[in-house]
C-alpha positions in Angstrom: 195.6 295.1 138.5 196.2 293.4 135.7 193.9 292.2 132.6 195.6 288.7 131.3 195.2 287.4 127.9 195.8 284.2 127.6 197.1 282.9 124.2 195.1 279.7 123.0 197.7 277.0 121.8 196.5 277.0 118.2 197.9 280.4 117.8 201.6 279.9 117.5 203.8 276.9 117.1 207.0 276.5 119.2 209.4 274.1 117.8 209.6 271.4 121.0 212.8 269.8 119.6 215.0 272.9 121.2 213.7 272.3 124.2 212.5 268.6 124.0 212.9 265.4 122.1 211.9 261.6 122.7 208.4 260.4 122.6 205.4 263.0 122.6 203.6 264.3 125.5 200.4 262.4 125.8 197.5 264.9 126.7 195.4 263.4 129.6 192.4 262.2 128.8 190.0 260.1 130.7 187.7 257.3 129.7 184.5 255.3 131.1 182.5 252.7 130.4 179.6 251.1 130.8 176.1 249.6 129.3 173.3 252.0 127.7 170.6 253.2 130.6 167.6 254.6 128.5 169.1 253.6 124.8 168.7 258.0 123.8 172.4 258.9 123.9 173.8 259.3 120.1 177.3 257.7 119.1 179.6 260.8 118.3 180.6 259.1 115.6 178.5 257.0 113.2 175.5 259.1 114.6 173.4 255.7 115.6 171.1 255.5 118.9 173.5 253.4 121.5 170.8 250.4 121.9 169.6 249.9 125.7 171.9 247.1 127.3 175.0 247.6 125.3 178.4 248.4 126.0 178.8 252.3 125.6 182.5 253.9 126.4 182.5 257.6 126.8 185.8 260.3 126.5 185.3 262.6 129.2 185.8 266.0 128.6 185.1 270.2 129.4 181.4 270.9 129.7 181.1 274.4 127.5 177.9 275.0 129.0 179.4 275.7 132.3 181.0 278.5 134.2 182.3 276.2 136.9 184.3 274.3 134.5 182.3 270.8 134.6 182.3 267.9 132.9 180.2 265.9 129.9 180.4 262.5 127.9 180.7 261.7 124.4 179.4 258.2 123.9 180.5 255.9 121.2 180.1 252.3 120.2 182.8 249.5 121.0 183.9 249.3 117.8 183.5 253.1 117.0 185.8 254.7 119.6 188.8 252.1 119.1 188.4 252.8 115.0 188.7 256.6 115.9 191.6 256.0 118.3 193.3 253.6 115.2 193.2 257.3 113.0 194.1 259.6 115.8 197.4 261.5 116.2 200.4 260.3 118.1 200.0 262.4 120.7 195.7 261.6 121.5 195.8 259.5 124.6 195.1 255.8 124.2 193.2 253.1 125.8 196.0 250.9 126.4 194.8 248.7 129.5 191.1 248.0 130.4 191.4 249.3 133.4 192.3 252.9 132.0 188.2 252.8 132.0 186.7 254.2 134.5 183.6 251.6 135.9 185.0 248.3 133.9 184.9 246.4 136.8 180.8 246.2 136.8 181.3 245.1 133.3 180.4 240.9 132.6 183.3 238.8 131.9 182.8 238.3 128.1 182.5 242.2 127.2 185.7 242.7 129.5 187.3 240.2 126.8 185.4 241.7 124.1 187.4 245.3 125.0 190.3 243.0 125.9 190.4 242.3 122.6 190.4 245.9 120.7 193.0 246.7 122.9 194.9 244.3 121.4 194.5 245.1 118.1 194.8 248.9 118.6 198.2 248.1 119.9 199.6 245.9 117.3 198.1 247.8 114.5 200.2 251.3 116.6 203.3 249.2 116.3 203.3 247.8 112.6 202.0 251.0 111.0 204.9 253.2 109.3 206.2 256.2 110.3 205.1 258.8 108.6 207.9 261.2 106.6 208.1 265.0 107.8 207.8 267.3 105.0 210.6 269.9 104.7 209.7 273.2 105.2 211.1 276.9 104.5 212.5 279.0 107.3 212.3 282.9 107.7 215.2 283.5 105.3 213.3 281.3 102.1 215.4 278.3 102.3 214.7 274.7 102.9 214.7 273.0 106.3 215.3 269.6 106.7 213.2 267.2 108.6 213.4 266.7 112.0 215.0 263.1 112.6 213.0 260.2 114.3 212.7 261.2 118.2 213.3 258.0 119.1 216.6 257.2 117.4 219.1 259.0 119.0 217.5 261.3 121.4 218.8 263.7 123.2 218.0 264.4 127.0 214.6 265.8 127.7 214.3 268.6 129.0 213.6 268.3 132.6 211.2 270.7 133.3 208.4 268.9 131.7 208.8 265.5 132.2 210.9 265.9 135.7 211.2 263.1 137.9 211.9 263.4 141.8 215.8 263.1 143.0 215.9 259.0 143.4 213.4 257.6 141.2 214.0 254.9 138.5 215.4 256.8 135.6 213.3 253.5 133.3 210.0 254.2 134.2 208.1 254.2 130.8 206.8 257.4 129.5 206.9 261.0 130.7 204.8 261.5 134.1 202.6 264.3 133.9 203.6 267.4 136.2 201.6 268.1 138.9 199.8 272.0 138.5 201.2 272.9 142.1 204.6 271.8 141.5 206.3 272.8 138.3 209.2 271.6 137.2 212.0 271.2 139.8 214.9 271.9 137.4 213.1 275.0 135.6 212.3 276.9 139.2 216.0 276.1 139.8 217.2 277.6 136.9 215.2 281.1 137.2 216.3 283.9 139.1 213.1 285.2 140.9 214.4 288.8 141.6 214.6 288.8 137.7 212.3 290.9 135.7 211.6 288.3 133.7 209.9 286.5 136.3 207.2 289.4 136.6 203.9 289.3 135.8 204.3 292.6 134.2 206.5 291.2 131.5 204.1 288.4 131.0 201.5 290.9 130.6 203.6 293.1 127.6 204.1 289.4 126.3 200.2 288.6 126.0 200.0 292.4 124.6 202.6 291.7 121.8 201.2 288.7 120.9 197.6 289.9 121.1 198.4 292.6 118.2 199.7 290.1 115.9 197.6 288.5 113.7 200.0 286.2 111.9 200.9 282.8 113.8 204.4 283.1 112.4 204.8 286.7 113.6 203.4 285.1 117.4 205.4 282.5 116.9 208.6 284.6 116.3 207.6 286.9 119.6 207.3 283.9 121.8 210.5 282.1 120.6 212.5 285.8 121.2 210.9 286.0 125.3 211.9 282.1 125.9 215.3 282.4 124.5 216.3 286.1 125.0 214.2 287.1 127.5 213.0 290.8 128.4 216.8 292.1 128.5 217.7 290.4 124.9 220.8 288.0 126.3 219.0 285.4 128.2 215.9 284.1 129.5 216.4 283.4 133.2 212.5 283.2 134.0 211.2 279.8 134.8 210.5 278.3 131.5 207.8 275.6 132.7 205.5 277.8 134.2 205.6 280.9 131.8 204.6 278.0 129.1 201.8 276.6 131.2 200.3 280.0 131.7 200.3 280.7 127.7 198.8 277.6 127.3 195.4 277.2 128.9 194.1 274.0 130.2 197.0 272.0 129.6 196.7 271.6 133.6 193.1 272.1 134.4 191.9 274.1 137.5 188.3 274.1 138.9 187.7 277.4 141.0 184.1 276.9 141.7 183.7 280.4 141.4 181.0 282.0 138.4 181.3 285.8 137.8 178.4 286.7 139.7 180.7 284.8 142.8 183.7 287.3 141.8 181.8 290.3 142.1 179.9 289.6 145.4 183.7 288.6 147.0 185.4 292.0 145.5 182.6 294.1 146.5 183.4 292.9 150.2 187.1 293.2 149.5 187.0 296.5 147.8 184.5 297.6 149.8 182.2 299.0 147.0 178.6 298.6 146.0 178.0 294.8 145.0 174.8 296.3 143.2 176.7 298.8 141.0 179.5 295.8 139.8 177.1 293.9 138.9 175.4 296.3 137.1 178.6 296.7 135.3 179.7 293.0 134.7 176.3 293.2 131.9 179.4 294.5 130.0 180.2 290.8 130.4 183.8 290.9 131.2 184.4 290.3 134.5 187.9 291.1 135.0 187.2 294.5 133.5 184.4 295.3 136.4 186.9 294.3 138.8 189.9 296.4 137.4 187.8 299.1 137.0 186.4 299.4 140.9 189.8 298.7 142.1 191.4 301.5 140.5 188.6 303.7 141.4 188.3 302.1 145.1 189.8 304.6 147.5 190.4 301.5 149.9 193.2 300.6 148.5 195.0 302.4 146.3 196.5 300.8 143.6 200.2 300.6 143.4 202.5 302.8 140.5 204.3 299.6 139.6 203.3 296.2 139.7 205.8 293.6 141.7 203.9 290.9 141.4 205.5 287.5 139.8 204.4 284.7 137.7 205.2 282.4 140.5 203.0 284.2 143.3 200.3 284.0 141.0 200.3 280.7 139.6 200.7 279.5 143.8 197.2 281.8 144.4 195.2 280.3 141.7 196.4 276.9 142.6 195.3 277.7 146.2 192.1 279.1 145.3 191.7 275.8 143.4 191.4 273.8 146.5 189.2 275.8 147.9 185.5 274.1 148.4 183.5 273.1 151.2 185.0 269.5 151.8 188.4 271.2 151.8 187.3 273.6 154.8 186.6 271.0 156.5 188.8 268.1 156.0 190.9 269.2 159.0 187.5 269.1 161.2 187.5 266.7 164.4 184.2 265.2 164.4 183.4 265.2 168.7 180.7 262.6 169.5 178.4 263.7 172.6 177.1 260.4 174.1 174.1 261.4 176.7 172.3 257.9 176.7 172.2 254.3 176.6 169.5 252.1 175.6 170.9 249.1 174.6 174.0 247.1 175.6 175.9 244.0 174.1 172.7 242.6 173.7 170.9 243.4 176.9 168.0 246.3 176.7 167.9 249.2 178.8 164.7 250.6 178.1 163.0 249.3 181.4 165.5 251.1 183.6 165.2 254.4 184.8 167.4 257.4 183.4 169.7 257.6 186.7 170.3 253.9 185.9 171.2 254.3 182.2 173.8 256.8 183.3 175.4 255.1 185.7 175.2 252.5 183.2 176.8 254.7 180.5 179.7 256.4 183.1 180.8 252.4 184.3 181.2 251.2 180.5 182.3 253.8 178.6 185.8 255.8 178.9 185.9 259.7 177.5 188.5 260.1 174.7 189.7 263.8 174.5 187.9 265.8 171.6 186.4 262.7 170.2 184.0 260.9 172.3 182.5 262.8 175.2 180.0 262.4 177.7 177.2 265.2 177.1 177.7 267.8 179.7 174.5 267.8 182.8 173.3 269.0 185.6 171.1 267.5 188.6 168.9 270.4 189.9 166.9 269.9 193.0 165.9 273.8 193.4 163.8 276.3 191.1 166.2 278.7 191.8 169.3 277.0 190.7 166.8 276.0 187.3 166.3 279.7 186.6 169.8 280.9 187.3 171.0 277.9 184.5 168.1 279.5 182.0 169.7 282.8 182.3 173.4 281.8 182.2 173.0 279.6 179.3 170.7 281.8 177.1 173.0 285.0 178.2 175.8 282.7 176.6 174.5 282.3 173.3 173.7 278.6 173.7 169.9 277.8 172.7 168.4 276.5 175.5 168.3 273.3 178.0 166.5 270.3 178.2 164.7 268.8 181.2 164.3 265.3 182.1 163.1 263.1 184.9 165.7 261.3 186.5 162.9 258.5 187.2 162.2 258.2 183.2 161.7 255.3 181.6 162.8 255.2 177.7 159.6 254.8 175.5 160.6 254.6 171.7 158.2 257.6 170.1 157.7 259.2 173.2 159.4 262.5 174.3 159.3 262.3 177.9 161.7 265.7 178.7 160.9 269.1 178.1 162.6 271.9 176.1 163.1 275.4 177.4 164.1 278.3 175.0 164.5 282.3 174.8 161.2 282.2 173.0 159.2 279.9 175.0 160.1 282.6 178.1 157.6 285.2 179.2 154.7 284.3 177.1 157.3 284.9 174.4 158.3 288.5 175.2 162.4 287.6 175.6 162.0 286.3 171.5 163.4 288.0 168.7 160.5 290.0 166.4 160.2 292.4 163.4 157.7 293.7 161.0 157.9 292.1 157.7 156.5 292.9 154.5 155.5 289.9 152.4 157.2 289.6 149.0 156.3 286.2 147.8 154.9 282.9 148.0 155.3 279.1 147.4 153.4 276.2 147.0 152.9 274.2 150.3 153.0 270.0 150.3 151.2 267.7 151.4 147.9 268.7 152.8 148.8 272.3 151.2 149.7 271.5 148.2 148.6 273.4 145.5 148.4 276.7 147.6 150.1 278.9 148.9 151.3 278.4 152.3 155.0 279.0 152.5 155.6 283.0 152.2 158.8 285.1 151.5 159.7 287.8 154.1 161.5 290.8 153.8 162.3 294.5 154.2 163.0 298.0 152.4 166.7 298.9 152.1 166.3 303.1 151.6 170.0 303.4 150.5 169.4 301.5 147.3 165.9 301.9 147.2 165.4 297.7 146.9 163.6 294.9 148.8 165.3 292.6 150.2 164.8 288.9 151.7 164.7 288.0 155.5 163.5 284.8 155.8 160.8 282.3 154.5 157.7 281.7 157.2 155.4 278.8 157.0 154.6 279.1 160.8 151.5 280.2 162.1 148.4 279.9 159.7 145.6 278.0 160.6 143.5 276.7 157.9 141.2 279.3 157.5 143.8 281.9 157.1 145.4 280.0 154.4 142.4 280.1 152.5 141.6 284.0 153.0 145.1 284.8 151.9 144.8 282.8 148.6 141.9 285.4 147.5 143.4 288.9 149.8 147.0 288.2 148.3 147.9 290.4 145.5 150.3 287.8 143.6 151.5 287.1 139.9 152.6 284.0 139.4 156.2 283.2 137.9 156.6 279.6 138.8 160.5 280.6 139.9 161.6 282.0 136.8 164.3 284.5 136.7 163.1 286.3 133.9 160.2 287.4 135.7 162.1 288.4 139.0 161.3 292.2 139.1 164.3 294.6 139.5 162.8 296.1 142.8 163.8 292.6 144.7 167.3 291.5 145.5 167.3 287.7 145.8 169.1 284.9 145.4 168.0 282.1 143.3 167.5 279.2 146.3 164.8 281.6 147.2 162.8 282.2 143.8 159.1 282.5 144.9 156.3 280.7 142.3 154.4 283.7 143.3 155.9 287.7 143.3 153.5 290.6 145.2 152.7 292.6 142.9 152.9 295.8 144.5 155.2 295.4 147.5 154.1 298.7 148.5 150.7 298.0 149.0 151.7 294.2 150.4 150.4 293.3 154.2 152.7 293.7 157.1 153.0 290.9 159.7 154.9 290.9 163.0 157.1 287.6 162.5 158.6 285.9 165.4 161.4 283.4 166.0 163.5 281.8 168.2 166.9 284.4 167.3 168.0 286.6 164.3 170.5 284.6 162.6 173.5 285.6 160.0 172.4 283.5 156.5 173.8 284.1 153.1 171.3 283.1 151.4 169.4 286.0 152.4 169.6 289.9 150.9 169.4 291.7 153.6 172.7 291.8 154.5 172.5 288.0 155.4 170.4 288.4 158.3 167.9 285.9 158.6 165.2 284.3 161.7 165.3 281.1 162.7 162.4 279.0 163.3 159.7 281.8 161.7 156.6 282.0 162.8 153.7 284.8 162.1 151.8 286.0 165.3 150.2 289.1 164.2 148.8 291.0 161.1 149.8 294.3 161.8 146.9 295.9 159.8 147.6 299.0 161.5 151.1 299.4 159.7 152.1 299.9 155.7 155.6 299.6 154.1 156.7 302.8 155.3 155.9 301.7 159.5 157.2 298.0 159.1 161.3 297.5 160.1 163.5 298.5 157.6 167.2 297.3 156.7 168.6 299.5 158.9 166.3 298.6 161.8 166.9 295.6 161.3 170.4 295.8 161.4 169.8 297.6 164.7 167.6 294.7 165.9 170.2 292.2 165.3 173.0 294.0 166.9 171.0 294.2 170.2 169.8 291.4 170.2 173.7 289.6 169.9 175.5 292.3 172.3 172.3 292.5 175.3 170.7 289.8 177.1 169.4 292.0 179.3 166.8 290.0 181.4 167.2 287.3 184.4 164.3 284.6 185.3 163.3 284.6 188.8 161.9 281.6 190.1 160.9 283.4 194.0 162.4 283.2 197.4 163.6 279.2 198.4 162.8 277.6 201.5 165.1 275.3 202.3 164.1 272.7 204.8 166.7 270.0 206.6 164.0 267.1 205.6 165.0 267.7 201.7 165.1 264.2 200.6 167.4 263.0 197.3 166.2 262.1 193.9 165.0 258.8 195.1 162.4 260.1 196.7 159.1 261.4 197.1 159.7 265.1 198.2 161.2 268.0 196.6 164.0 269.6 197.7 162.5 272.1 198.8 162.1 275.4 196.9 158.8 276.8 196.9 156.8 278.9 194.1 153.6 278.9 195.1 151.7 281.7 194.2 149.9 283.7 197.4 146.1 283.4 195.5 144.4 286.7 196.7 147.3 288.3 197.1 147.1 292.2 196.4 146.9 293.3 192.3 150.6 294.3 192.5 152.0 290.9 192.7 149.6 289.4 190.1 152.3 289.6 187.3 154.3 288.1 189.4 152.6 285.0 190.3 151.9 284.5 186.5 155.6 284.0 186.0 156.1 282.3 188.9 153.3 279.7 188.0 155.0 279.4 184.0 158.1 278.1 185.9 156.7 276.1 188.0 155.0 275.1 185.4 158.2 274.0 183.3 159.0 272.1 186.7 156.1 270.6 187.3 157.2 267.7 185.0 159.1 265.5 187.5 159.9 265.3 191.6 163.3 266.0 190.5 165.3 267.8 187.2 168.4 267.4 185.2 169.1 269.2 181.7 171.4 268.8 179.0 172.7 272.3 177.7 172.4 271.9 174.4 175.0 272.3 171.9 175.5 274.7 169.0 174.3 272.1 166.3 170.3 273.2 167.9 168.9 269.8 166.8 165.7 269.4 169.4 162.0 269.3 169.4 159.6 270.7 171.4 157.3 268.6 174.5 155.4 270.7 176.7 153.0 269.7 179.8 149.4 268.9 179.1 146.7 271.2 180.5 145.1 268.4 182.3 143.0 270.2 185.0 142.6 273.1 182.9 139.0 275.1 184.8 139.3 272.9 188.2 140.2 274.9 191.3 141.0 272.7 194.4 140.9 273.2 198.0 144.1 271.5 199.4 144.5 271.3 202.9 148.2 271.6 204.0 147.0 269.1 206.4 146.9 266.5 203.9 149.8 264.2 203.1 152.6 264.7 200.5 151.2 268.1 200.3 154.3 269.4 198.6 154.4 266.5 196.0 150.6 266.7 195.2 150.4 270.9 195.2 153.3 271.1 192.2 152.0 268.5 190.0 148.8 269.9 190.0 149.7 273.2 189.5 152.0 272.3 187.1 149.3 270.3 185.1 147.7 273.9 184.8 144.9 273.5 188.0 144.4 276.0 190.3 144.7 276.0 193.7 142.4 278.5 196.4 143.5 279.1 199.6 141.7 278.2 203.2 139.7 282.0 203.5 138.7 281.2 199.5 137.6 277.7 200.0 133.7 278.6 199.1 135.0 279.2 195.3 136.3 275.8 194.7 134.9 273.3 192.7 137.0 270.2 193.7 138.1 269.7 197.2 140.6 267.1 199.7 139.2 268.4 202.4 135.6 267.4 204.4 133.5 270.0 202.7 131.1 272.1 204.1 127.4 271.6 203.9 126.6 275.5 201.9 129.9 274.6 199.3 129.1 272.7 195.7 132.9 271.5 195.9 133.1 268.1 194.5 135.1 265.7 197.5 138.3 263.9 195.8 141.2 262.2 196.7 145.0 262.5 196.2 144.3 258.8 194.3 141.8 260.9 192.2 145.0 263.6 190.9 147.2 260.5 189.9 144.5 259.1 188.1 144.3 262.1 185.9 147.7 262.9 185.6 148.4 258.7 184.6 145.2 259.0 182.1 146.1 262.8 181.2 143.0 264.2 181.6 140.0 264.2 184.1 138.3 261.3 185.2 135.1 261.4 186.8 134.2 260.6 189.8 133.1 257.6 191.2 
């Protein structure tokens, strides 16, 4: 591992004649223009306010204020920027054409001309000025040199490994084309030999060195005139020539790495397998590549080699690799897969007023499936509890979130959810969801109705190997109001309002997460038991990016401090299990299946049966609980379908309404569409007695007896409720 100095251009001067001639390398420089938003920006150079409304042209250039290598403006006037081009040198880029600036074209007609114009006259005044004379200079031995001739009169070929052009283009295009930083030049790579050890990065390296001692520019210049022409053996160069001179001169070709220091330790930490808490700690020295040389050669992971190999050329193609790296790079090669699983309007003609089955039908006659583009959403018809609950476990066992239930009868109703989402979590009174015992860290200010309290709070746990907090997740689940308003008076906080300054070294955090309040003492913070639908992998969390989706508090564990609550390594634990074991299966009872099952159309179910045996002995109690939850999930149409949902886990959550919530009925098996009427209202949360319990009820279908209270309905009497979801009284 190797530290690289590289040598700013100022340092030494090469003389470009022995290797080039003809007109001078323009440096690339952009320009914009456009009129004055807010009338505040300064001209860079008469030092004026740029009025509101007028035409403003900025040079863009490096941002010095940032590590990622941004960019800022420098305003001027009009007239400002085209008299400091008039005085520039040769080689300053121009503004030759209008449309060299970038955002002309929302420019009105007579400022275009107006610009129009001072290109004009910045070109005719280039062309009549003289040239001026080269002063004659003394060489190394005291004597006079004479002046380089005009470039232009007599030229000699350039040399190709600046200015190269590809094998077929027009030998008159006008003006050297910029080399691309990827590329090189074709004629230098073919020149180099790149087994030679002038090709090595170690020999750049003693080059940088040589130079770096020098403090003359003609001494540096000397050192780098000997390497180009003589090369490390003293007879020849036979490295390649353009990219050893690109790498001495920095930013001639300009790469963005999106990468800070802080970036470049967390990724060698990983890669080095060292502590990311102990590089940083060095990297306060504030030389990066000095933290990283130094934990590489003390890593034991991998040993550092005797003698380096490495070449110019494999380096220059990894930093021009890690240069493309970003976000919309890893996934410009993505295939974007659109999952059609409805249709509610057609060339024209609404579909709203027909049933799901019919929509798709609809959707299956009128649309073909394209391969890994356009696909129909993958479903189900289920007609049996059992076959529901098997799906629940498969599809939950496989990672995937959950399903979604819908009645095949369903109309579409815009701001209506009329289907039903089943989850992990929602399972079991919540027993099969993922849980751990936080400690509280922080807080932020909610919105809306909680603004200006705190209501969001920052999670997290103890690491004991380096003795820090660290974050888990951020919960804003599961306080009612009068919680909220206890815990802005019981919360030990100090408020920082997010500023890093006042981050305490006991907290690792990242700074998406900076609280506007910090516990003061997180040793003596509350514990609560936090719940969610999975733990979840999140870099944007500390402890060691595991995270919780959808967070929600269900208990104060007042009975546990910091020392009781889960830990990192618990944690870590928790989250392993809770990836490698699914270990549970949802039961949905014995079927009966019966020869009069009838199809979706309709009005019987297809036969599985969950009713619960109502004073039954104690031991199946439990049992009838969970079987009554399912039903319960079923009990929203005569017959289901779901849509396994997809890895994206965009849903919302619609649940049945406890509609005869208190109301235990008498029903008669006698009575028709027994079946139909016994699982809605059981699935509407009612309760149904059997014939021995009858005395107990309080509604009844049945002729009731003259010593019972039981109110006499009708199955007209359940629809009604269930249509006007809740209970009307009787007539």
């Amino acid at each position: 591992m190797y530290t690289i100095t590289l040598i700013p251009f100022s340092y030494f001067h090469v003389s470009w004649p022995e290797w080039q001639s003809g007109r001078p390398v323009m440096a690339e420089q952009r320009y914009c223009v456009e009129y004055a938003k807010r009338g505040t920006a300064g001209c860079k150079k008469c030092k004026d306010k740029i009025m509101k409304g007028l035409v403003r042209v900025g040079k863009i250039v490096p941002n010095p204020f940032s590590e990622s290598a941004g960019e800022m403006k420098e305003w001027y006037h009009l007239k400002c920027i085209f008299e400091k081009l008039e005085r520039a040198r040769a080689t300053t880029k121009k503004i030759n054409d209008i449309t060299e600036l970038e955002g002309w074209e929302e420019l009105q007609d007579e400022d275009k001309e107006l610009i129009n114009k001072h290109v004009s006259e910045l070109a005719a005044k280039a062309n009549a000025s003289p040239k001026k004379k080269a002063q004659a200079k003394l060489n190394n031995s005291g004597q006079l040199s004479a002046p380089l001739s005009d470039p232009t009169v007599n030229a000699p070929r350039k040399f190709s490994g600046f200015t190269a052009t590809k094998a077929g283009s027009s030998s008159s295009s006008p003006g050297p084309s910029p080399a691309k930083p990827t590329q090189g030049s074709a004629l230098s790579a073919q020149l180099c030999d790149p087994n030679h050890k002038d090709c090595l990065l170690r020999e750049f390296r003693k080059l940088c060195a040589l130079v770096a001692e020098k403090s003359s520019y003609n001494a540096k210049t000397e050192i780098i005139r000997d390497f180009l022409t003589k090369g490390s053996g003293g007879d020849k160069f036979r490295g390649d020539l353009y990219l050893t001179v690109k790498l001495l001169l920095p930013g001639v070709v300009k790469n963005v790495y999106n990468l800070n220091d802080k970036q470049i330790v967390k990724l060698f930490s990983r890669i080095l397998n060292c502590s990311q808490d102990e590089m940083v700690q060095d990297l306060e020295q504030g030389d990066v590549s000095e933290t990283v040389r130094m934990f590489f050669e003390d890593g034991k992971s991998f040993p550092p080699a005797a003698k380096s190999l490495l070449t110019v050329q494999e380096v220059d193609a990894s930093l021009s690799r890690l240069s493309q790296l970003s976000n919309k790079a890893a996934f410009q090669d993505a295939q974007v897969g659109l999952f059609v699983f409805d249709c509610i309007y057609f060339n024209g003609v609404s579909l709203m007023d027909k049933p799901l089955c019919e929509r798709r039908k609809f959707l299956h006659d009128n649309m073909k499936e394209v391969p890994n583009r356009i696909l129909f959403s993958e479903m189900k018809h289920v007609t049996r509890a059992a076959d529901l609950a098997e799906m629940i476990t498969r599809v939950i066992r496989e990672g995937l979130e959950g399903l979604v239930l819908k009645d095949i009868k369903g109309y579409y109703e815009p701001g209506k959810r009329h289907w039903l989402k089943v989850k992990k979590d929602y399972l079991n009174e919540g027993a099969m969801a993922d849980t751990a015992d936080l400690v509280v860290l922080g807080a932020f200010y909610g919105k809306g109705s909680n603004g200006g309290i705190m209501s969001s709070f920052l999670m997290g746990c103890y690491d004991p190997e380096s003795k820090k907090w660290c974050t888990v997740t951020k919960c804003s689940g599961g306080y009612d109001d009068a919680t909220l308003a206890r815990l802005q008076k019981d919360l030990d906080v100090i408020k920082i309002g997010k500023d890093p300054s006042k981050i305490p070294g006991w907290l690792k955090i990242v700074k998406n997460y900076y609280p506007d309040f910090i516990i003061r003492d997180p040793e003596k913070a509350p514990v609560w038991e936090i719940t969610g639908a999975e733990f979840s992998k999140s870099e944007m969390h500390t402890a060691d990016g595991i995270s919780i989706r959808f967070p929600r508090c269900t208990r104060m564990r007042d009975d546990k401090d910091w020392k009781t609550a889960t830990n990192l390594q618990q944690l870590k634990e928790l989250y392993r299990i809770s990836k490698e074991n699914c270990d549970f299966e949802v039961t949905a009872g014995p079927s009966k299946t019966s020869q009069n099952d009838k199809s979706s159309s309709g009005g019987e179910s297809g036969g599985s049966s969950l009713s619960a045996s109502h004073g039954a002995s104690t031991a199946n109690k439990t049992s009838n609980v969970l079987k009554k939850k399912l039903l319960k999930l079923m009990g929203v149409i005569l017959l289901l379908q779901y849509f396994i949902t997809t890895k994206t886990r965009v849903v919302f959550l619609q649940t049945l309404l406890d509609i005869f919530t208190g109301v235990k009925l008498y029903l008669p098996e006698s009575v028709q569409d027994f079946e139909k009427l016994r699982r809605y209202f059981l699935a509407y949360d009612g309760d149904l007695v059997p014939e021995y319990d009858s005395a107990s009820a309080t509604h009844t279908l049945g002729e009731p007896e003259d010593d019972r209270s039981a109110q006499r309905v009708t199955s007209n009497w359940i629809w009604e409720c269930i249509r006007k979801r809740r209970v009307v009284p009787l007539c």
